[in-house]
Structures are given as C-alpha cells and as structure tokens.
C-alpha positions as CSV (number, residue, x, y, z in Angstrom):
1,X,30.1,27.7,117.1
2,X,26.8,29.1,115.9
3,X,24.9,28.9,112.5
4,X,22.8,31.8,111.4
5,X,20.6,32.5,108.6
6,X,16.9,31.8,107.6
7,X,15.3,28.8,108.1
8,X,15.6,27.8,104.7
9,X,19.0,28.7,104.4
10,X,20.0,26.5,107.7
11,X,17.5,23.4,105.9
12,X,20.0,23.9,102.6
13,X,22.8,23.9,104.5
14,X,22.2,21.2,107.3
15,X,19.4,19.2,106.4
16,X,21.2,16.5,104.8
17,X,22.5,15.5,108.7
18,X,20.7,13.6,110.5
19,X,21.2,15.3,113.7
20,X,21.0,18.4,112.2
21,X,17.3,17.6,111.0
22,X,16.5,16.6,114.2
23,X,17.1,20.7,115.2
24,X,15.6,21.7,112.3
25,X,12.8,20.5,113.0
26,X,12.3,21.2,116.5
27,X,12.9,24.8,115.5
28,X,10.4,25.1,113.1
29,X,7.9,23.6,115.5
30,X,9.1,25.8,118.5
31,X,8.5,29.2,116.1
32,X,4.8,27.9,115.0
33,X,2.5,29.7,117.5
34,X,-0.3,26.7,119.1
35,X,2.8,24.1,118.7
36,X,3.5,22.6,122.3
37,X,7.2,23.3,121.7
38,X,6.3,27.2,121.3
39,X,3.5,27.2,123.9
40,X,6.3,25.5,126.6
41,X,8.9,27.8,125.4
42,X,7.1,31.0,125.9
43,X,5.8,30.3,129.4
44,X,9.7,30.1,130.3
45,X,9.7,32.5,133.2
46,X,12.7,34.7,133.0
47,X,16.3,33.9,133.8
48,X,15.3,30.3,133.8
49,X,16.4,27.4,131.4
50,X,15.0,24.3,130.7
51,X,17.1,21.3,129.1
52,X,15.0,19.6,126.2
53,X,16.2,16.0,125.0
54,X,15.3,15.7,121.6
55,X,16.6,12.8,119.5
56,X,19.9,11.3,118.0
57,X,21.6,13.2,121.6
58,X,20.5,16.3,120.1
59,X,19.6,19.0,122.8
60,X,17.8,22.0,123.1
61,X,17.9,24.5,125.8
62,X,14.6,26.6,126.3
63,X,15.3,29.8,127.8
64,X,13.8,33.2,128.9
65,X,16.0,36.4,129.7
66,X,16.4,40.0,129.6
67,X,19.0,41.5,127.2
68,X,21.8,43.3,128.6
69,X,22.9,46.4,128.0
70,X,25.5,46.8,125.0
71,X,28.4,48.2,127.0
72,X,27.7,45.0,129.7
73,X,27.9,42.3,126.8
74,X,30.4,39.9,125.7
75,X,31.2,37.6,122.7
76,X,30.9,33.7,123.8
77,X,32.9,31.1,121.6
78,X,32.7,27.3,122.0
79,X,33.7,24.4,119.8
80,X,31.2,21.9,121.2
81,X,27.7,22.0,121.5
82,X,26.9,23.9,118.0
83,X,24.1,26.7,118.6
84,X,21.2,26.9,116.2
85,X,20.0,30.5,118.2
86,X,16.3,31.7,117.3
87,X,14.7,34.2,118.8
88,X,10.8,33.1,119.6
89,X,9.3,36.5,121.5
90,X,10.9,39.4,121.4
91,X,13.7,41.6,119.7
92,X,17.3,40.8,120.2
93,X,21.0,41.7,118.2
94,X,23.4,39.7,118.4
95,X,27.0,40.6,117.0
96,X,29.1,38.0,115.3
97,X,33.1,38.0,114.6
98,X,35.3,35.6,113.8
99,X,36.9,33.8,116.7
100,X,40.7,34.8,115.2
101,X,39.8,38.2,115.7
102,X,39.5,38.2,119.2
103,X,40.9,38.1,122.4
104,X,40.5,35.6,125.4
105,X,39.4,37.5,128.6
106,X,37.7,34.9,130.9
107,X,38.1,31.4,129.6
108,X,34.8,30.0,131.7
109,X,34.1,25.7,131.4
110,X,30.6,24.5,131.0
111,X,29.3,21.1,131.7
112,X,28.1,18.6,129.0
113,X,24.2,19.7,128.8
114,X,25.9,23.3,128.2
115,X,25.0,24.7,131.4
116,X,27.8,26.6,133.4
C-alpha cells in the first residue's frame, strides 16, 4: 500500500501513530536541502539503494533511478511494508488504481527490508 498527498495532509492523517511519525519526520528532514538525510540521499548514484533504519522498525529505503518509459511500466501492489513515496530531485508520475481493478501478471516475493 501507498499513501499520497501533501505533507500536511499525510501529518493529519498519520501523525497520531507513532511509527508513522517516525516517517514523517524523516521525510520532512530528507526534502530540506543542507539536512544530512537530503545531502545522503541525493548523492545516491543511480540504480543503487541504500536501506536506512530509522526508529520503532521503521525503514526507509534511499534510492536513485531513471524512470522508465510509459509503455515499459507496471503497477506494484503490496500489503506489507506501507510506502510513504516522495520524490527529492527530479520529475516523476506515478499512476495509482485500486488493487480490485487489476489483474495479477507476475506475482514477484520480496524479502523483509523490501528488497527483491
């Protein structure tokens, strides 16, 4: 599952969860230019991903990447980890549909730290 919206839309939805704080937080510090969290996030060369342990086994993964092509992109669904995407540098759509809409055409496991 993902959650979208502005940040003060996710901090009147979430921020009432602990955990969910805990992301919260580490977003807003990762989309403040000079912060270390956005200064170590946008030296991520691309196609690599760091693994960031934050607190209360909240995670985040850092990563750098080149968008595909529209006609070479596919819809991801997932029940566990829940994705708090932000874009840091650069432009990027992303299109959203409701999970009873669609179809199963690779069913592809990740591990625990949400890595395949």
């Amino acid at each position: 599952m993902a959650i979208w919206g502005t940040a003060q839309t996710r901090q009147q939805q979430l921020g009432h969860s602990p955990r969910f704080s805990v992301a919260l937080g580490y977003l807003e510090k990762v989309q403040t230019p000079g912060t270390p969290e956005h200064q170590r996030v946008v030296a991520v060369p691309a196609g690599e991903m760091n693994r960031v342990d934050l607190a209360a086994g909240v995670f985040a993964l850092e990563q750098a990447y080149i968008g595909k092509p529209r006609t070479e992109r596919r819809f991801e669904a997932h029940n566990r980890p829940i994705d708090l995407p932000a874009i840091v540098v650069g432009p990027e759509r992303m299109d959203v549909t409701a999970r009873d809409d669609s179809t199963i055409n690779e069913n592809k496991l990740v591990d625990s730290d949400g890595c395949s």
